[in-house]
C-alpha positions in Angstrom: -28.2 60.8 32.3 -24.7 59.6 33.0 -22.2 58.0 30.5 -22.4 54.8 32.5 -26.4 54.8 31.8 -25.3 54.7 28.1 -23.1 51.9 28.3 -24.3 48.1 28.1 -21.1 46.0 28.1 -18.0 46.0 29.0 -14.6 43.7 27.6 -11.9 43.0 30.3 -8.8 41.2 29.3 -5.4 40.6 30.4 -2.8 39.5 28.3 1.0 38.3 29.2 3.3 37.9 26.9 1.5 35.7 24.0 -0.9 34.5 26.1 -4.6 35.9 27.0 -4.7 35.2 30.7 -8.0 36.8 31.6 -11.1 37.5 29.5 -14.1 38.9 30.7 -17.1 39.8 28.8 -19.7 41.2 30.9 -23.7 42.6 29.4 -26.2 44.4 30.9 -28.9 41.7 29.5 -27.1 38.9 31.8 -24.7 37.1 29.5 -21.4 36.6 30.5 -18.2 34.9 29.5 -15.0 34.4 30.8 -12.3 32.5 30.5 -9.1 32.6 32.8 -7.9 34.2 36.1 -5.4 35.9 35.3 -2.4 33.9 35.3 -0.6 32.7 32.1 0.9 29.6 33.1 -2.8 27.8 33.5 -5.1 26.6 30.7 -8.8 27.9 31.8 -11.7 26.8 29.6 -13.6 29.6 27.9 -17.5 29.8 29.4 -20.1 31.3 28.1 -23.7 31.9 29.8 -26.4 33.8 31.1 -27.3 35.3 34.3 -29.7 36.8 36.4 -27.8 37.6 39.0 -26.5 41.1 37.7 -23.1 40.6 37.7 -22.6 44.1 34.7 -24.6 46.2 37.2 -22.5 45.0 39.8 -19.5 45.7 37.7 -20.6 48.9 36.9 -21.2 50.1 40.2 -17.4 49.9 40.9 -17.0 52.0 38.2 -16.5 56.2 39.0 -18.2 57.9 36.1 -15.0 60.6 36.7 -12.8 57.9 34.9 -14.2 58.1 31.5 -12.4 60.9 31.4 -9.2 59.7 31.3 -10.2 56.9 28.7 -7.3 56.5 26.2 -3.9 54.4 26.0 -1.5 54.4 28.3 2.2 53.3 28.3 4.2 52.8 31.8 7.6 52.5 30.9 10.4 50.8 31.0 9.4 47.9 30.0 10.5 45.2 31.8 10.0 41.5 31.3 7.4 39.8 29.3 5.0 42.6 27.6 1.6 42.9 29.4 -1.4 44.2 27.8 -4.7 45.2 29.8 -7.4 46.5 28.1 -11.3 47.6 29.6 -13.5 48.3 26.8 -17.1 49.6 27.6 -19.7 50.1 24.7 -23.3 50.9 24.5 -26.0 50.8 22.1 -26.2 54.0 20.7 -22.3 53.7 19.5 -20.5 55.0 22.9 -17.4 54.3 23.5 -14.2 54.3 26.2 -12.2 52.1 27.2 -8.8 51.6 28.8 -5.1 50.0 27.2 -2.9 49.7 29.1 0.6 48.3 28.2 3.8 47.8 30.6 6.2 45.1 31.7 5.5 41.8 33.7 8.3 43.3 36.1 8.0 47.5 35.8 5.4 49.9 37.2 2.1 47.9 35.9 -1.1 49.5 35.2 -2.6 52.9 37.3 -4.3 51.3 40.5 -8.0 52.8 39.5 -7.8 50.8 36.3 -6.2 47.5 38.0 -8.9 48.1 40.3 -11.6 47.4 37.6 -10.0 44.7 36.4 -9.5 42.7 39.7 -13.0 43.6 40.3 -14.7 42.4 37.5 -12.9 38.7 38.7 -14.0 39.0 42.2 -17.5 40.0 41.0 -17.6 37.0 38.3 -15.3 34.4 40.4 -18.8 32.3 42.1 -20.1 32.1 38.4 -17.3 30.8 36.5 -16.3 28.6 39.0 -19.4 26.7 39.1 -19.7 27.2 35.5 -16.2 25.3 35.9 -18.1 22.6 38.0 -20.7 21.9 35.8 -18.1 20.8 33.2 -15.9 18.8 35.0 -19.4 17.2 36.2 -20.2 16.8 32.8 -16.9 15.6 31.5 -17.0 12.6 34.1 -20.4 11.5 35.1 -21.9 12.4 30.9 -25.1 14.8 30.2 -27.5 15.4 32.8 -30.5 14.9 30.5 -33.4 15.3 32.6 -36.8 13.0 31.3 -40.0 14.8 30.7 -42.7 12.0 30.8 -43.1 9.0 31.1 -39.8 6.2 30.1 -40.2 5.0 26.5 -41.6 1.5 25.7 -38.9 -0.5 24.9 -41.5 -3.2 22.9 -40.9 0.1 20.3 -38.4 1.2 18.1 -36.6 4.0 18.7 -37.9 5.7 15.8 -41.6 5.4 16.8 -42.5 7.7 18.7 -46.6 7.0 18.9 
C-alpha cells in the first residue's frame, strides 16, 4: 500500500500578506470547500459542499508518491515584498501526516515548481465546482430560495398552521 492510499484529505491554502487568498479543502468522501483563487485583492465567498464527482482522487492523482519525502518547511529567501505563505496539508484516518510550508516573498524566488504545481492543480481541478457553487448564490441572492413544492399547493380557505 502506498502513503497516498492512507491519506483522505488534503488542506491547500495560499496566503499573502494578511490575507488568505486561496483555501482549498479537498476529502476523499466528496466534500469540498473553497474559498478564493488565489489573488488577494478580491473578496471570494467561502463554499462548502459535496460532490460526486471525485475531485480528492483527481487531486490526488497529480500527486507523485516520491514527494512525501521531501514533506517539511521550507524557506526561499530573501524575502522580498509582502510575506507569502503556502501550505499543502494531507491527513488520513489512521493519524498520517505530510504536508508542505512554504514561505517566501510576493517578489523573490516563490515556492519549488512541484509544490506550486499541486497547488495550481488543486484550482484547476476544483475551478467548474466553485464557480457554479458561485452561481447558485448569486442566483440565490437575486431571484430568493429555489424551494421546490412537493404535493399538491396548500388550501388557502386554511390557516397556515393547519396542516390537515
Amino acid at each position: 500500500m502506498s502513503y497516498k492510499d492512507k491519506l483522505d484529505n488534503c488542506l491547500v491554502s495560499l496566503d499573502v500578506g494578511d490575507k488568505n487568498a486561496l483555501f482549498i479543502v479537498l476529502m476523499k468522501d466528496g466534500t469540498i470547500c473553497r474559498r478564493g483563487n488565489g489573488n488577494p485583492e478580491k473578496e471570494f465567498e467561502l463554499l462548502k459542499g459535496y460532490s460526486g464527482l471525485q475531485h480528492y482522487q483527481a487531486f490526488m492523482m497529480t500527486v507523485s508518491e516520491e514527494l512525501f519525502a521531501y514533506s517539511g518547511v521550507f524557506e526561499q529567501t530573501p524575502i522580498v515584498g509582502r510575506p507569502c505563505k503556502m501550505m499543502i496539508v494531507f491527513s488520513g484516518p489512521g493519524g498520517e501526516e505530510a504536508g508542505f510550508k512554504v514561505n517566501y516573498g510576493e517578489d523573490s524566488k516563490g515556492p519549488p515548481r512541484e509544490i506550486a504545481e499541486l497547488l495550481v492543480n488543486a484550482v484547476k481541478i476544483t475551478d467548474p465546482w466553485y464557480e457554479q457553487e458561485r452561481q447558485k448564490l448569486v442566483s440565490h441572492i437575486v431571484h430568493g430560495p429555489q424551494i421546490s413544492q412537493i404535493g399538491h399547493a396548500p388550501d388557502p380557505k386554511k390557516k397556515w398552521w393547519k396542516v390537515w
